[in-house]
NUZANU-870736 format. One line per field, with one value per residue (C-alpha): x, y, z; residue number from 0; residue in three letters. Coordinates in Angstrom, 2 decimals, always signed. Example, Ala and Ser with C-alpha at 12.3 -4.5 7.8 and 13.67 -1.06 7.14 Angstrom:
x [+12.30; +13.67] $
y [-4.50; -1.06] $
z [+7.80; +7.14] $
n [0; 1] $
res [ALA; SER] $
***
This chain:
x [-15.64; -15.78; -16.44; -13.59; -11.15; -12.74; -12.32; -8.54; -7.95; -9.05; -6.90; -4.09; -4.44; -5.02; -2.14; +0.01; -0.91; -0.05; +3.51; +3.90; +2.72; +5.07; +8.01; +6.66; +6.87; +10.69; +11.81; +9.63; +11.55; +14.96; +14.08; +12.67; +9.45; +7.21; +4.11; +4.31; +4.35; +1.58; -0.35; +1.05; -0.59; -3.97; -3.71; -3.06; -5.22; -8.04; -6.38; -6.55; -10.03; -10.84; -8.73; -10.62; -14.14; -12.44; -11.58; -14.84; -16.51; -13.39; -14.34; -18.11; -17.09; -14.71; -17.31; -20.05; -17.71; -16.42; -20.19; -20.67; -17.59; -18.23; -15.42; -14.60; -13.68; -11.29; -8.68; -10.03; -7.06; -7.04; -3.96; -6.78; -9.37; -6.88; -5.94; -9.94; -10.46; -8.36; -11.42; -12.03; -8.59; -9.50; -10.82; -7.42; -5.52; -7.33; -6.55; -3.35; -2.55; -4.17; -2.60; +1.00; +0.52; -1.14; +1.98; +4.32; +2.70; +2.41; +5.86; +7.18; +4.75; +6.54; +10.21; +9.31; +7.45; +10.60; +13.25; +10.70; +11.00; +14.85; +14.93; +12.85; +14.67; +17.79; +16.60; +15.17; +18.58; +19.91; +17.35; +18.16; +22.22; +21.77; +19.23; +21.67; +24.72; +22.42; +22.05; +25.56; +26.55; +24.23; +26.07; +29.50; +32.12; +33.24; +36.76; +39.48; +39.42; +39.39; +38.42; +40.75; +37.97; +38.80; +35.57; +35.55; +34.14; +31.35; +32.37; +31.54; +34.10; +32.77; +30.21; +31.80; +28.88; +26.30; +28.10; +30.15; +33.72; +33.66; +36.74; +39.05] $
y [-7.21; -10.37; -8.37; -6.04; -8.90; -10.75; -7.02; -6.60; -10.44; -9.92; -6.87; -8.14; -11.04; -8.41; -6.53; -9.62; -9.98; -6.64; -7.55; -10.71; -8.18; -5.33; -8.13; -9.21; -5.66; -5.74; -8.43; -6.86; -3.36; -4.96; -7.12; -3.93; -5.51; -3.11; -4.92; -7.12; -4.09; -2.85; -6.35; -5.80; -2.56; -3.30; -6.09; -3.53; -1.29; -4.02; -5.15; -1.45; -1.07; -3.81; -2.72; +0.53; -1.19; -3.30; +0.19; +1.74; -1.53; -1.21; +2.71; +1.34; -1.12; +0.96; +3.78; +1.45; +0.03; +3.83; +4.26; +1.55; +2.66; +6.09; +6.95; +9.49; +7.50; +9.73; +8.88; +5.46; +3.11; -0.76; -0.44; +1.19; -1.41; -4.11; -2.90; -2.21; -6.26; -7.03; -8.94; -10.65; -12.51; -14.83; -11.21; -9.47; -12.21; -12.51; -8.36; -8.02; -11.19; -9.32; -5.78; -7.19; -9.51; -6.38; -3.85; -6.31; -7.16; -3.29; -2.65; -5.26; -3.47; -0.44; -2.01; -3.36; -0.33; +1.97; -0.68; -0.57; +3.15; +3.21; +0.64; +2.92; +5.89; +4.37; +3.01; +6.68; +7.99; +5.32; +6.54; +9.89; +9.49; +7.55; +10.73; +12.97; +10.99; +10.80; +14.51; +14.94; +12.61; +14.74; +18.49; +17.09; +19.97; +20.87; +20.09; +23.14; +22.45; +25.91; +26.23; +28.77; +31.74; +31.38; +29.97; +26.27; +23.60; +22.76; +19.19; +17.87; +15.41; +11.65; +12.24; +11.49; +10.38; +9.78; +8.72; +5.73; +5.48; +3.02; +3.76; +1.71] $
z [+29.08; +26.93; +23.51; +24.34; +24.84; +21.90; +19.64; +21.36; +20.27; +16.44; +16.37; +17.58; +14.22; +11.87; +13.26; +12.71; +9.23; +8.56; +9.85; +7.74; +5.05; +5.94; +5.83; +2.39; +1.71; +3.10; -0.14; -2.68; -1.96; -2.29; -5.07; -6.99; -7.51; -8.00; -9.28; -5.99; -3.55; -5.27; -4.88; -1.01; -0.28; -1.68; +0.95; +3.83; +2.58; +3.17; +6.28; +7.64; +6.86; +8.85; +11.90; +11.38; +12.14; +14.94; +16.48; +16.52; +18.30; +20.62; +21.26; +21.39; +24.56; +26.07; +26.20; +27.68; +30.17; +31.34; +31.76; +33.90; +36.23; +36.14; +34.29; +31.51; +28.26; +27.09; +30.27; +30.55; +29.35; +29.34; +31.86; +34.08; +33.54; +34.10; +37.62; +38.51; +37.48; +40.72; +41.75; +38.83; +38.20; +35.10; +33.42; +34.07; +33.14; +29.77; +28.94; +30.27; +27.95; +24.52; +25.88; +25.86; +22.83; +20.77; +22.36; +21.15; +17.63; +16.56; +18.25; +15.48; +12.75; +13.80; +13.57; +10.50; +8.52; +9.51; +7.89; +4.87; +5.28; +5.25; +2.47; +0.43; +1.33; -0.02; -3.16; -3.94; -3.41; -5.66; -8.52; -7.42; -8.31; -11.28; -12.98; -11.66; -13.32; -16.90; -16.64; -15.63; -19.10; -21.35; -20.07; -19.74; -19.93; -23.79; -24.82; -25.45; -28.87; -30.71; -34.47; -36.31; -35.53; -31.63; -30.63; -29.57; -32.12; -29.54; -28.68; -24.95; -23.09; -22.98; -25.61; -28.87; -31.49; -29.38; -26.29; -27.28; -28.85; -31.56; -32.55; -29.86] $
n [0; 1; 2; 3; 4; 5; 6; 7; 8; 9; 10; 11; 12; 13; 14; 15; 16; 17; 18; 19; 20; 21; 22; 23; 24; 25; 26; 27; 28; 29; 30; 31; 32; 33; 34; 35; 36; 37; 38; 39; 40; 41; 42; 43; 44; 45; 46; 47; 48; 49; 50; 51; 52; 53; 54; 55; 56; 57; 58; 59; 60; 61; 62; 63; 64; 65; 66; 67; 68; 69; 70; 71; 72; 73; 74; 75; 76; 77; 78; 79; 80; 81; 82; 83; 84; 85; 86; 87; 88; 89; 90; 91; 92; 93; 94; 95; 96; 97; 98; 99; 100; 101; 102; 103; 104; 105; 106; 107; 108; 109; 110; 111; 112; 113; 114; 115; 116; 117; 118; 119; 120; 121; 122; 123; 124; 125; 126; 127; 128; 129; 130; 131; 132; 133; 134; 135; 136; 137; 138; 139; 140; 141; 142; 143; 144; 145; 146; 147; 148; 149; 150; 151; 152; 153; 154; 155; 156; 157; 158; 159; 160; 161; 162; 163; 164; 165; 166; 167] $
res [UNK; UNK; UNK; UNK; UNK; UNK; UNK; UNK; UNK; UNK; UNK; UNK; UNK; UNK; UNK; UNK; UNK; UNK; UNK; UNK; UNK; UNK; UNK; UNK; UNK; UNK; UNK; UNK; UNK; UNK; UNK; UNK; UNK; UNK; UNK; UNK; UNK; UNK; UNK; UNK; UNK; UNK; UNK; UNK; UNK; UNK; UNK; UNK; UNK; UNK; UNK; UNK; UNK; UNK; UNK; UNK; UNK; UNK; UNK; UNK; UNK; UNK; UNK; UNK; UNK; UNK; UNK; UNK; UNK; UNK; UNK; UNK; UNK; UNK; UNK; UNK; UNK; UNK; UNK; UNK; UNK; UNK; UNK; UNK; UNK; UNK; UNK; UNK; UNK; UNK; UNK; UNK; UNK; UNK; UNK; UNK; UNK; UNK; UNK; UNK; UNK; UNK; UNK; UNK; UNK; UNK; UNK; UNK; UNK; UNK; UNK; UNK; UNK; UNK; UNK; UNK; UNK; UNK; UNK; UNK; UNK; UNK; UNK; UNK; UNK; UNK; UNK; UNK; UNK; UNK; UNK; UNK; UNK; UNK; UNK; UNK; UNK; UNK; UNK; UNK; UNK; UNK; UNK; UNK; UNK; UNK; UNK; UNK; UNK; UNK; UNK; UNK; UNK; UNK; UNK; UNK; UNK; UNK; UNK; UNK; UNK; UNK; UNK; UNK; UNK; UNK; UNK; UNK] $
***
């Protein structure tokens, strides 16, 4: 039970440096830093892979302590080991202490990553308009000028000599 709470405990400090990352992550996106949120997600990326081995030694203890109760590991979840360690209050403390500290850690990841995710969102709509507008300036509507043959002369509305009006 130890190594569980000891695996639950690390992940729960990785988890938190991925939120001090993802709120890192939160400044580089409204700066427009670019070469920093790359820097950031080589950082998570790292962090992730180690939160990847944690989980497989968590599956590892979780699977030798559903052995030992005769439990299946698939439903076996800590809520149901923490009310079978009734008898063994310092134990239960100890997991329901890493269960609500890791709940409320990844909740806060989550809150974070989806106001990273909105912030993104936006700033690609931004980009969006502002190709749109440049593609908008470069097929601007032709004037009703008309050359003596009837045909119009070809000239576009804002876009006199390459797009500027040196003439005011």
């Amino acid at each position: 039970m130890e190594n569980l709470i000891d695996v639950l405990d690390s992940e729960n400090t990785e988890y938190d440096r991925l939120v001090t990352l993802a709120e890192s992550k939160t400044s580089a996106i409204v700066a427009g830093d670019i070469e920093n949120l790359g820097k950031i997600m080589e950082e998570e990326q790292e962090i992730v892979g180690r939160i990847q081995g944690m989980e497989k030694k968590r599956d590892k203890f979780l699977a030798d302590i559903a052995n030992v109760v005769n439990r299946d590991v698939e439903t076996l979840k800590l809520i149901d080991l923490i009310q079978m360690l009734e008898s063994m209050p310092d134990q239960k403390q100890k997991l329901e202490g890493v269960q609500k500290s890791l709940r409320m850690t990844i909740d806060k990841l989550r809150e974070t990553n989806g106001k990273n995710q909105m912030l993104l969102s936006e700033r690609l709509d931004m980009v969006n308009f502002n190709l749109d507008m440049i593609r908008a300036m470069k097929s601007a509507p032709q004037t009703a000028n008309y050359s003596r043959d009837a045909y119009t002369n070809g000239q576009s509305l804002g876009i006199l000599h390459g797009g500027f009006d040196a003439k005011q």
